[in-house]
N, C-alpha and C positions, 0 to 999 in steps of 0.2 A: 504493500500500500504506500507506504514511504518514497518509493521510485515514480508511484504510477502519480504520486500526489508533485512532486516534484517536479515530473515532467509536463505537467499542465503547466506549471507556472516559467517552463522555459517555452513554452509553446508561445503564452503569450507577450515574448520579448517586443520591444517597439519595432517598429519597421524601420528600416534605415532612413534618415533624415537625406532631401534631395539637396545635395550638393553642388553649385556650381563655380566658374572660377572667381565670382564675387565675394562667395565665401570667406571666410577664416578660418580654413579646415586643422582641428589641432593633430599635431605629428602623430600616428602610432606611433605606442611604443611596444614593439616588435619582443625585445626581450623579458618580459612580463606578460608575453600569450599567455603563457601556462595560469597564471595569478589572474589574469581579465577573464580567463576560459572559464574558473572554479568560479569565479563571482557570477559570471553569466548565470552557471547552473544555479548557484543557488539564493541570487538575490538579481532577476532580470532588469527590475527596474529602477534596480539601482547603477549597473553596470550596463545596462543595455546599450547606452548611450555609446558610449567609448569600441565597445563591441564592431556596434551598426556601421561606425565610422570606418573604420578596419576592413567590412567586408563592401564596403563600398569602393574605397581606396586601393584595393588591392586582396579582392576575393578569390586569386589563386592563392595564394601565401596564408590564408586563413584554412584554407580546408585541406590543402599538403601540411598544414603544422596540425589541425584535429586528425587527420588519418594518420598520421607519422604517430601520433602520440596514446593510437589506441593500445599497443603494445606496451604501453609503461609498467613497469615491475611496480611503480610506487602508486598505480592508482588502484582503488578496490574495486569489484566487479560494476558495484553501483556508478561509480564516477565515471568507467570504461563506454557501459548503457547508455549511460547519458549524452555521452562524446556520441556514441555513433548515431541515437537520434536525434542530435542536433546534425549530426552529418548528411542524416537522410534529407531534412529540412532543406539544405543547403544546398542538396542536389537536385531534387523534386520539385519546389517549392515556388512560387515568387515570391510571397511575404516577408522575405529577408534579404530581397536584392539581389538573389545571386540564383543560378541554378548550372548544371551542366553544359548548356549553352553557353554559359559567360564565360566560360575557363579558357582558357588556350590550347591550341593542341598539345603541346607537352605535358601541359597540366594534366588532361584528360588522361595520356598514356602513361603517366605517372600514377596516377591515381587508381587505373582499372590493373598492374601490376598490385599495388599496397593491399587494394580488394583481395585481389586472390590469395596474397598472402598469407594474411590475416584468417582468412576462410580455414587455411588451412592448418595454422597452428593456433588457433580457440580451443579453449576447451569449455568454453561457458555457452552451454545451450541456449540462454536468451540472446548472449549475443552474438551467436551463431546465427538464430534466425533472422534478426536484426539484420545483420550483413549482408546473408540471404536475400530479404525483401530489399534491399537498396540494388546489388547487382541484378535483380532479374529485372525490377521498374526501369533499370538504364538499359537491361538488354533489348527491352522491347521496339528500342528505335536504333540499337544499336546491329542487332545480330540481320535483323535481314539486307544492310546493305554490306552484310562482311565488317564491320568497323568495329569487333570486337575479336579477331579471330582462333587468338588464343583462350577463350572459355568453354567452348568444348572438349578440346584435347584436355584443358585443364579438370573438367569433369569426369573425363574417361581417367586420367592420371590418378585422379584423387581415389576412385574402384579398383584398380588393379595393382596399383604398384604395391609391393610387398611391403614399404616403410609406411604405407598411410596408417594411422589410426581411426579407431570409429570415430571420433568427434571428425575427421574432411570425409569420411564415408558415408554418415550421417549429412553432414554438405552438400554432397554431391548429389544423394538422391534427394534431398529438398529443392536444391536450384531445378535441378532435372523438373521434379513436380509442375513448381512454381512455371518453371518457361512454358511446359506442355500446356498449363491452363493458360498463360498469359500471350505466349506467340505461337502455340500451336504447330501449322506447319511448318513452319521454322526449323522446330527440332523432329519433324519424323523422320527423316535419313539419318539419324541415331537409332532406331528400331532394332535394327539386325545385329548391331554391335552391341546393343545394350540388353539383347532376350537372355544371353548367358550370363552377367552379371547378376540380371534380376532373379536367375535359375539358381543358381549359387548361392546370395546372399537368401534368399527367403528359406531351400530346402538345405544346406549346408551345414554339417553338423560342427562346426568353426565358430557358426553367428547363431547358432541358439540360444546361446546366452546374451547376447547383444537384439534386445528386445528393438530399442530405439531406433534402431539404425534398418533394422526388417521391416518394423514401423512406418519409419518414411519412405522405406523401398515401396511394400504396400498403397500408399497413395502417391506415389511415381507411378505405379503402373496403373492405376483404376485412371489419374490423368492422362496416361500415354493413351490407352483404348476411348478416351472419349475423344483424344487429337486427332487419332488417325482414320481415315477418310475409308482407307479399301477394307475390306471385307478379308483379304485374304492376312492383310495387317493385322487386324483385329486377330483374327485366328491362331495367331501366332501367339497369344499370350494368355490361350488356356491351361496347358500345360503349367502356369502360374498360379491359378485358384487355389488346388490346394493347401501351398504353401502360404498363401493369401491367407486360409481359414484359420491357419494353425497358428499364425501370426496372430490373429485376430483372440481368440481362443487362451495364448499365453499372455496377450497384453490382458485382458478383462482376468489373469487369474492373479495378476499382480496388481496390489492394491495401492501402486504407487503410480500405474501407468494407465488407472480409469479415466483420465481426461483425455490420453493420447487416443484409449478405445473406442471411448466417444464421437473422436474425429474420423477415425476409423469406418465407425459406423456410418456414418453419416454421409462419408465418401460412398461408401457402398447403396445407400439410399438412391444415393444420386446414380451409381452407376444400373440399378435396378430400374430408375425411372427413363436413362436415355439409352440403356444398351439392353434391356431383358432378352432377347433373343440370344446374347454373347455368354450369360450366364447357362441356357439351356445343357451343355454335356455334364456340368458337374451342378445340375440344381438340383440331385438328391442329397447331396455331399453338402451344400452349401445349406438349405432349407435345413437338413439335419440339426446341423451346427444352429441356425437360427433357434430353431424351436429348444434345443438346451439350454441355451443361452436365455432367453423367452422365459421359460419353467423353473429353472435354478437359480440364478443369477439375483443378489437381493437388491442390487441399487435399482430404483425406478426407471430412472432414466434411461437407464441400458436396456431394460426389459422391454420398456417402451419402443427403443430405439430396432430392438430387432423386430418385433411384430409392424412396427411401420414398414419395415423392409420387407417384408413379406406381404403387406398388402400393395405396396407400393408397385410391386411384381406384379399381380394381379390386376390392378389398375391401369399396368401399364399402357403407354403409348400405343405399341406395335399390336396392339388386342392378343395378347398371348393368357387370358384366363382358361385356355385348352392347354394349353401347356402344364402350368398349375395343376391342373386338376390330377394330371397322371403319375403325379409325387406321390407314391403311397403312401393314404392316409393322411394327404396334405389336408384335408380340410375338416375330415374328425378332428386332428390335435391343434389346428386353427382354430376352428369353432369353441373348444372346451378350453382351448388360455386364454383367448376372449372371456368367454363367461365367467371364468375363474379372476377376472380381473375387475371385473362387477361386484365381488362380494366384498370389497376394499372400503363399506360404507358403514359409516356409526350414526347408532340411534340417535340422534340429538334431540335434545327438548324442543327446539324451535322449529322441528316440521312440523306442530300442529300448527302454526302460525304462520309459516312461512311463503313467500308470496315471491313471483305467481305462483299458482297453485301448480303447473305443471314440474315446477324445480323441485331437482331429487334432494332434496336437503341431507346432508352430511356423505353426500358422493366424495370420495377424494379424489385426486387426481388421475389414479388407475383407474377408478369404477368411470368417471367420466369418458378418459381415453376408449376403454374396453367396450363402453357403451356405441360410442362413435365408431369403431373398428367395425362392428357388430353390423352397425348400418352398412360401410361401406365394403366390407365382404357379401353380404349377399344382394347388394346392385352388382359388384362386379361379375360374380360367379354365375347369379339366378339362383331360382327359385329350385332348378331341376337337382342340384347339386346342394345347397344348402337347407333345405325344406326336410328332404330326409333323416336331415342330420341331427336337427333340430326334436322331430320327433322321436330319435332314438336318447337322446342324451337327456332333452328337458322334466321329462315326467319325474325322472328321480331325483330330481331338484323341486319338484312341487312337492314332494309327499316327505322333503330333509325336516328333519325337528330344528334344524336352524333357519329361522326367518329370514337371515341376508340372502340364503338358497332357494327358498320361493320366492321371494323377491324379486333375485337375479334372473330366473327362468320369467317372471313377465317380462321387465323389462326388455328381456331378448325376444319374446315373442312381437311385443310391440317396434322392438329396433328392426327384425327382418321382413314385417312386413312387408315396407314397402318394395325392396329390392326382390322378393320371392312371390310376389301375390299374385301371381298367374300360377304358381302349382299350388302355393296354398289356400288354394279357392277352392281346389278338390278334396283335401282337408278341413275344410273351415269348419265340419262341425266338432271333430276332434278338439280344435286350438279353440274355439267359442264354448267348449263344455269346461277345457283346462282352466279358463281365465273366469269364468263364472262361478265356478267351483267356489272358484277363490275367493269372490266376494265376501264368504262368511267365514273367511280366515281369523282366527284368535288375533293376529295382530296389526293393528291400524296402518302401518307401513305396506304390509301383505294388500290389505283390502286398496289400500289406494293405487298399488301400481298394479292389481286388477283391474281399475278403473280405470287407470292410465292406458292398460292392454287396448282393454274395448273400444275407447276412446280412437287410438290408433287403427284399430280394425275397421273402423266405422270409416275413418279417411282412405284407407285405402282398398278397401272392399264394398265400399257404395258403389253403386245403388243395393247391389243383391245381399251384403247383411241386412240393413235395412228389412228389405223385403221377406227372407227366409227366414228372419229370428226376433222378427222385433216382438213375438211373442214370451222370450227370452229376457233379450237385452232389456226391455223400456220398462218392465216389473224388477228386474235387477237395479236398475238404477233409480227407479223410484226407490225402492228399499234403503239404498243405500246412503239415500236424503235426510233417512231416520237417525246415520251414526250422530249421534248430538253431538259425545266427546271427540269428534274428530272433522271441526271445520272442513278443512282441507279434502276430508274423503266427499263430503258432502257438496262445498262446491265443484269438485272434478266432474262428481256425476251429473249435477246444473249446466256445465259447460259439457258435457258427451251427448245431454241430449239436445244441446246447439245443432250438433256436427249431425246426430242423427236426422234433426229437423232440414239440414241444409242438403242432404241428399236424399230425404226420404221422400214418400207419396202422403198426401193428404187421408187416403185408406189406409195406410200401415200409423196413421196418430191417433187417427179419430177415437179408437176403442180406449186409448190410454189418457185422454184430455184432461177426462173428470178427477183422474188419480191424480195426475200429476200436478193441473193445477191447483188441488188442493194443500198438497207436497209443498211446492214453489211459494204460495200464500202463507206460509206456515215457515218457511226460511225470508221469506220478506220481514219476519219479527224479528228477527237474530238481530244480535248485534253488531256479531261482526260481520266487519265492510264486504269481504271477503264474498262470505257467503252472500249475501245480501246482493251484491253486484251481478253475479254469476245469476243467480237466481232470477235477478228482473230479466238479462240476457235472454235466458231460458225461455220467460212468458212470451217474449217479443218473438224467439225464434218457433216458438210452437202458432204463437197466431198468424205468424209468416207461411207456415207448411199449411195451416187446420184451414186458413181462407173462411168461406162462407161459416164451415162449421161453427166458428169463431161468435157467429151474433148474439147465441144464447148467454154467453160467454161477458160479453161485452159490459153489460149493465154490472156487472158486479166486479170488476178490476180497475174500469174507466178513473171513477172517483177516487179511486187509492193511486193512481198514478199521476193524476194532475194533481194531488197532494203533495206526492214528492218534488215535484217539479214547482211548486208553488216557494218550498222550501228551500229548494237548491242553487236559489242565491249567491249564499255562502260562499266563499271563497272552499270552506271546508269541504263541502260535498259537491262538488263541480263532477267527481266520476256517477254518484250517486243521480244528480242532475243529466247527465249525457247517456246514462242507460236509461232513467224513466223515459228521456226524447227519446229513444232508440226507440223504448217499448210503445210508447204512447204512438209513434209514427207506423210502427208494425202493426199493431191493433186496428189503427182508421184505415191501411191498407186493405187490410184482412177482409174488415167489414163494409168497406165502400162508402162513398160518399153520401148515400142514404141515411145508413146509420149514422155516422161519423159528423153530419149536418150539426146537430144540438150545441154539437161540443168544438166545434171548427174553431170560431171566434175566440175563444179563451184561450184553447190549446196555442193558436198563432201568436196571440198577444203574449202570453208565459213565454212563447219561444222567443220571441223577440227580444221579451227581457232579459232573459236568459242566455242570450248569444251578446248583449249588449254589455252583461258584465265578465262573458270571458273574452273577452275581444283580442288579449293578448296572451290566452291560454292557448296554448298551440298543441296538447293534446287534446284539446277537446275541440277547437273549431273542426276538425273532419268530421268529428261524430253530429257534429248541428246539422252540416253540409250534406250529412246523409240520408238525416230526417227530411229538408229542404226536400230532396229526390223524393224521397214517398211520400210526402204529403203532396207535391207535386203530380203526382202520378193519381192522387185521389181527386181533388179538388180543382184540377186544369186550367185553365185562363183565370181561375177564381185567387191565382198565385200573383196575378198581373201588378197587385196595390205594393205588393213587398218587395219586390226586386230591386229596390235603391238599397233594402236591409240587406239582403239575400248578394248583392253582384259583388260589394268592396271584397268581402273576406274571401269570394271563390277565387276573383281575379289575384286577391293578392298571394293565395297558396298554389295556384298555376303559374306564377311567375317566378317563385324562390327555386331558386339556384341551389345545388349541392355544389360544396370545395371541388374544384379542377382537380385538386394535386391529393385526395382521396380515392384511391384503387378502387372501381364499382365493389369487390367481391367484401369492401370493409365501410359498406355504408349503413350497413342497416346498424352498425352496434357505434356506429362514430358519433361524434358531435360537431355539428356545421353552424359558423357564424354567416347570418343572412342580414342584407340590409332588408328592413320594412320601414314603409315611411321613413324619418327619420332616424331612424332607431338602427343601430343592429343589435339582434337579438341571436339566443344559441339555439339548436334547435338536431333532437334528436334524428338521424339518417331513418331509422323506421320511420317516424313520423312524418317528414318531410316528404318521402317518397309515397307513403300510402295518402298524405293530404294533398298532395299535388295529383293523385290518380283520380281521387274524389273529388278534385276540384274542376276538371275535366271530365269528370263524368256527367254533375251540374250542369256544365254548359253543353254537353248535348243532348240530356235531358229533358231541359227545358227547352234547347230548340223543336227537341221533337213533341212535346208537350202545348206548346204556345204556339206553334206552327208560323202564321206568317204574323203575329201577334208579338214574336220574337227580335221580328228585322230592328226595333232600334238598336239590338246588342248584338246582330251578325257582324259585323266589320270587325268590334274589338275581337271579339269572341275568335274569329277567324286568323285573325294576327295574334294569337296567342295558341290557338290549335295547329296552325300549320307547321310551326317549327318542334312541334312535339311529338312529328308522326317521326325524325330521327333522333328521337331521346334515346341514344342507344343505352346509357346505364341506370332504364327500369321500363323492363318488356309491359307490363299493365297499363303507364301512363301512355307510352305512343300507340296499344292498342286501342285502349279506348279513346282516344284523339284520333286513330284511323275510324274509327265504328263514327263518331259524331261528324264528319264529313256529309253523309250523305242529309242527317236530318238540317244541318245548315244551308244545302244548297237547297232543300226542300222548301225549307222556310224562306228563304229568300225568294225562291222562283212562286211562292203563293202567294208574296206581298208585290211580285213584279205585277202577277196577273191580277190582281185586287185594288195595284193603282196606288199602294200603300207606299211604294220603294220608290225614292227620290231618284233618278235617274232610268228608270223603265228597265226596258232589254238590253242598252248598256251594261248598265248597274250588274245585273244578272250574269250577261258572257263575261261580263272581267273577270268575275267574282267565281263562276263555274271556272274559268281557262286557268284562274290563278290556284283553286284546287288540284283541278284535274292532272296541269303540270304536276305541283309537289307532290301528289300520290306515286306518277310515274316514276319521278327521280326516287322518293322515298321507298319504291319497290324495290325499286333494282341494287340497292343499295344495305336493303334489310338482312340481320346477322342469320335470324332466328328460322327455319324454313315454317314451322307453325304459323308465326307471325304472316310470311309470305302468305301465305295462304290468307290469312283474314282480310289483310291488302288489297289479293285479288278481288275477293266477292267485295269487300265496299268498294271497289274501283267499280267491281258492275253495274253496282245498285247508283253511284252519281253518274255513271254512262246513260243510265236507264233515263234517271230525274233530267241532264243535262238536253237530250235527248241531239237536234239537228245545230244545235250551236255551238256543238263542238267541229273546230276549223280542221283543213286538212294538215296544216304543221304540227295541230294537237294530237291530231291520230296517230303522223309518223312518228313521232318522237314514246308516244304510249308503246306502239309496234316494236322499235328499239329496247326500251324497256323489258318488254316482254320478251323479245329473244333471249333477253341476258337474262333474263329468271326460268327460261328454259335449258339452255345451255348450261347453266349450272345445275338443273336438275340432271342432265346427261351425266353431266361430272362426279355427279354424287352416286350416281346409278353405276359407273363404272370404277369408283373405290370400292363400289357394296359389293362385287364382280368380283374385283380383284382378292376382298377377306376371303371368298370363300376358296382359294386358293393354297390358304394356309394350311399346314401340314398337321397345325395342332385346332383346323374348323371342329366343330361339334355339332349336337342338336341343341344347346343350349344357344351357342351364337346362333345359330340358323334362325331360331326364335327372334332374338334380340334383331337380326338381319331383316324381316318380315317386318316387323314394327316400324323400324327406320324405312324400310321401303315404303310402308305407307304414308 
């Protein structure tokens, strides 16, 4: 820590002051380096000054007297470290006035001899690699014009000659590394020269003891294979693996060389994710090795570190999950160190309380990893190979007298779903009696991640659980509304029958209404939030699915929900407030504007109030915006008086920006500063994304609602949907901003013909020509081929509306378009071609192959 704290405060020495001859430049003094050098290091801004001057004055003389001087007998490792990462600075760097560049050529040729020197009689491993990284950053400009020529022979020198010691052995296969990743083909005409070297040090009974030095042989070679181009290259350095393993194997048994393992591993990660085919002759040997490693091994991270490498293979690039499969046994003892890394979770007191309700509370970091594995082995595998597996191992984990073992087995039922549910649909009564069972488990952890289970079966086996069991499931989970002592069990089941509601049939609720809304009325008392939320959720999505059935219904919830909402004022209960509107908006859908008449006028006025004191609540303005939509969908032009309430907050959550320099696959968990109005405000990546979907959903909502009653808000509307059909990072906002297209040129072309639309047939062709382009360019241009698809059919459906005013430039330029979304479909058609070539196709891809075809 001392070093690492140290060298922060050389880093930020001052920058050389700009000197010219105007100046009063004070003399170096030359024979007091050594004295200005120590000060540098350890007081910059006291000493900086005089330093700066120096390397200004004459910055070959400053970096030939720090390289001369790394070798001093009288300085201590630390002060040696220090010299040379200031030397790096000084070569690399601009911030200190000098770099490689500035030296002279003697200097230069000076300086790349002292390197290698030095390299070679170190014996201090940091700054060995220290030295390391400085000669490979120079070789990078240096070796492919020949202007270093003496570092390879100097590389092979330091491997063979019988006076080297491990520390330049060690050397040589690090630069070797280092160049492979950094200039690449550079060094592959070292290959041939360098396979016996690598044969020798890794199986040679000389270096078995010299862990370090096999070590970095080890990732010298996982970089040579990822440098080299040919095939026949690559092949040359199988015969390597094993010794690779054993290397691997003796560093993880020495508990001095876990960090180097680590590195190890992780090269190997990497070489599973760009080479998996290269590992194919020795991936029983290697898998082997993994899975002991995996099973035995106690530090986490390394345990972690080989089951990643193992899925990693399977995930791979090249689709080689056939290859995989024919490791014997590879995916029974996959499967079972998975789940076995699930049961890594402690009872805590704070799962009954803990929020959302879906978090595993007191997961540690293997149950979490193991849980995610879980998922991503049976997407990659399928269904046909994991499904089995699952029913052979799981039941004897449901019937373990230890609860973390029932537990584990839902969890994992719920985790493979989704990747396996096209065979597990042939079992579904099997895994839906396992998980129901369990409902009446002794213990509240058990009972919840039954409810978890369903929960998940219900997403990815709708419509048909739904349909085949809701005689099952929807008494299960009313039941399960009963656990008092166990919030958390009781809201999961509130939120499961959401999900059933959202993919179920109005026939498959009907017979459960009366139960459950009496269930739900009866958790509306609770106190906590928790429950209470979920619960309103629940009425709104059962009045969603039940529709008509809903009216009998009506008169006795109405009044209990415009009470909450009367209430939800409050800064405190604004989520309280945002699901009564949820529910209140679900209900008047349900039951139509008939029923929903009495109660219009208040409900609107509460909303309005209501939207007026979260104004700057930015999780809850989506959820108003939602309402806005279904009460729109009941009440139609009757929405006409509120859209000066209703336009600010849609337009302004359709216009915020997510951060540029935010990777799409880290938004939903990030935090984004947005300007609004005046203000910038923070604003969570889920929220931002699913409000701007909603906000856009609003506006062609009500285009299509208001019809030409619309036209005074088409123009904005338009110049805020058009550039949303290439929102490429979030597929939902530029779909539904393609879907609103057509109801806008609708509305528009009914207030031309109506006489309403200030400019007539103008008005109209600009307006259609200026869609109809953007769809074309935004087609051809789209990532997602689903998406394409929605593209097309709203492209038809504004062809349709547009009808004879679209011009002949606009057809050709559509026809372009469309080539290039056919051409790519050929293209795709002949990669799906070419998979099935592979040596290790199956019937599990062949599946996976049909799907993507379609």
């Amino acid at each position: 820590m001392k070093l690492r704290r140290k060298w922060r405060r050389v880093r930020k020495a001052p920058q050389a002051p700009q000197v010219t001859e105007m100046d009063e430049v004070p003399r170096p003094d030359w024979d007091s380096f050594e004295t200005i050098l120590s000060n540098v290091m350890e007081n910059p801004e006291e000493a900086g000054f005089i330093f700066s001057i120096m390397i200004q004055v004459d910055p070959d003389s400053v970096v030939l007297k720090i390289s001369n001087s790394l070798g001093s007998v009288h300085d201590t490792d630390y002060s040696r470290e220090c010299k040379v990462a200031l030397l790096a600075r000084l070569l690399t760097n601009q911030d200190l006035g000098t770099n490689w560049n500035n030296l002279s050529v003697s200097s230069q040729s000076t300086l790349k001899c002292v390197l290698l020197d030095r390299i070679m009689l170190e014996e201090s491993k940091a700054i060995i690699t220290r030295l390391c990284d400085i000669v490979s950053d120079l070789a990078v400009s240096l070796l492919p014009d020949n202007n270093w020529p003496e570092l390879l022979p100097f590389l092979h020198k330091c491997l063979t000659d019988s006076t080297s010691n491990s520390c330049s052995r060690l050397s040589a296969f690090l630069l070797y590394a280092q160049l492979a990743d950094k200039t690449g083909e550079t060094v592959v005409g070292c290959v041939k020269d360098l396979h016996s070297l690598f044969l020798n040090t890794l199986n040679n009974d000389d270096t078995l003891n010299d862990l370090d030095v096999r070590i970095t042989a080890t990732m010298a070679v996982i970089r040579f294979i990822q440098c080299v181009s040919s095939l026949n290259e690559k092949a040359q350095f199988q015969d390597l693996l094993p010794g690779m393993m054993r290397t691997l194997t003796d560093a993880l048994s020495n508990n001095d060389l876990e960090d180097a393992a680590v590195n190890v591993l992780n090269l190997f990660i990497e070489l599973a994710r760009n080479e998996p085919k290269f590992l194919r002759r020795q991936l029983v040997v290697i898998v082997g090795t993994m899975f002991e490693i995996a099973e035995n091994k106690s530090l986490e991270e390394i345990r972690h570190l080989a089951v990643e490498f193992m899925l990693t293979l399977v995930e791979a690039k090249e689709k080689v999950p056939g290859m995989m499969k024919k490791v014997p046994l590879f995916t029974n003892t996959c499967f079972a160190i998975l789940v076995n890394l699930t049961l890594d979770i402690k009872d805590e007191p704070r799962f009954h309380t803990a929020e959302p309700i879906w978090h595993i509370s007191g997961a540690t970091k293997s149950c979490s990893f193991g849980l995610n594995c879980l998922k991503r082995l049976s997407i990659a595998l399928g269904g046909k190979t994991v499904t089995p597996i699952a029913m052979e191992q799981l039941p004897s984990y449901l019937v373990a007298p230890e609860w973390e073992k029932r537990h584990a087995a839902l969890l994992a039922i719920a985790q493979i779903s989704e990747g396996s549910s096209k065979v597990m649909i042939r079992y579904l009564e099997q895994f839906v009696n396992m998980v129901l069972h369990s409902f009446h488990d002794p213990h509240p952890r058990v009972r919840w991640a039954a409810v978890h289970a369903i929960h998940q079966l219900l997403i990815h086996f709708c419509p048909h659980l739904q349909a085949q069991y809701h005689n099952q499931i929807l008494p299960a989970l009313a039941a399960a509304m009963d656990d008092c002592q166990n919030p958390r069990v009781q809201a999961f089941a509130a939120a499961s029958v959401v999900i059933f509601c959202q993919f179920g049939s109005p026939e498959t609720i009907e017979p459960y209404v009366d139960g459950l809304l009496k269930k739900l009325v009866v958790l509306l008392q609770n106190d906590n939030q928790m429950v209470h939320e979920e619960a309103l959720i629940a009425l709104g999505a059962i009045a969603d699915l039940s529709k008509e059935h809903f009216h009998k219904y009506y008169d006795f919830v109405m009044p209990y929900l415009k009470a909450l909402l009367v209430n939800a004022n409050d800064k405190s209960d604004e989520a309280l407030g945002r699901n009564a509107l949820q529910c209140i908006s679900s209900v008047g859908m349900a039951v139509g504007k008939e029923k929903f008449r009495d109660d219009i006028k208040q409900v609107m006025d509460l909303l309005k109030l209501f939207q007026e004191s979260q104004v700057k609540d930015f999780d809850t303005i989506p959820h108003i915006l939602v309402a806005w939509i279904k009460i729109c969908k009941v009440i139609g032009k009757d929405l006409l008086p509120y859209m000066s309430i209703i336009l600010p907050p849609t337009v302004e959550f359709s216009q915020l920006e997510p951060d540029k320099t935010v990777p799409s696959d880290e938004l939903d968990d990030s935090i984004h500063k947005v300007k609004l109005r005046d203000e910038i405000i923070c604003i969570r990546g889920e929220i931002l994304l699913w409000g701007k979907s909603v906000a856009v959903s609003v506006l062609g909502s009500f285009a299509q609602m208001l019809e030409e009653d619309f036209y005074p808000w088409i123009s904005q509307a338009a110049s805020i949907l058009v550039p949303l059909l290439k929102f490429y990072i979030h597929r939902d906002t530029r779909e539904i901003a393609c879907k609103a297209m057509s109801p806008l040129l609708l509305s528009a072309k009914l207030a031309t013909v109506k006489g309403t639309a200030q400019g007539g047939n103008d008005y109209f062709n600009q307006l259609s020509g200026h869609i109809i382009l953007a769809m074309g360019d935004a087609l051809s241009s789209e990532p997602e081929t689903k998406v394409c698809v929605t593209k097309l059919q709203e492209l038809i459906r504004c062809l349709v509306i547009c009808g004879q005013t679209v011009n002949e430039a606009q057809i050709r330029s559509i026809i372009d378009e469309i080539k290039h979304v056919i051409a790519e479909s050929s293209r795709r058609k002949g990669e799906l071609s070419e998979r099935v070539k592979s040596e290790d196709f199956d019937a599990e891809e062949a599946e996976l192959l049909r799907d993507e075809r379609e």
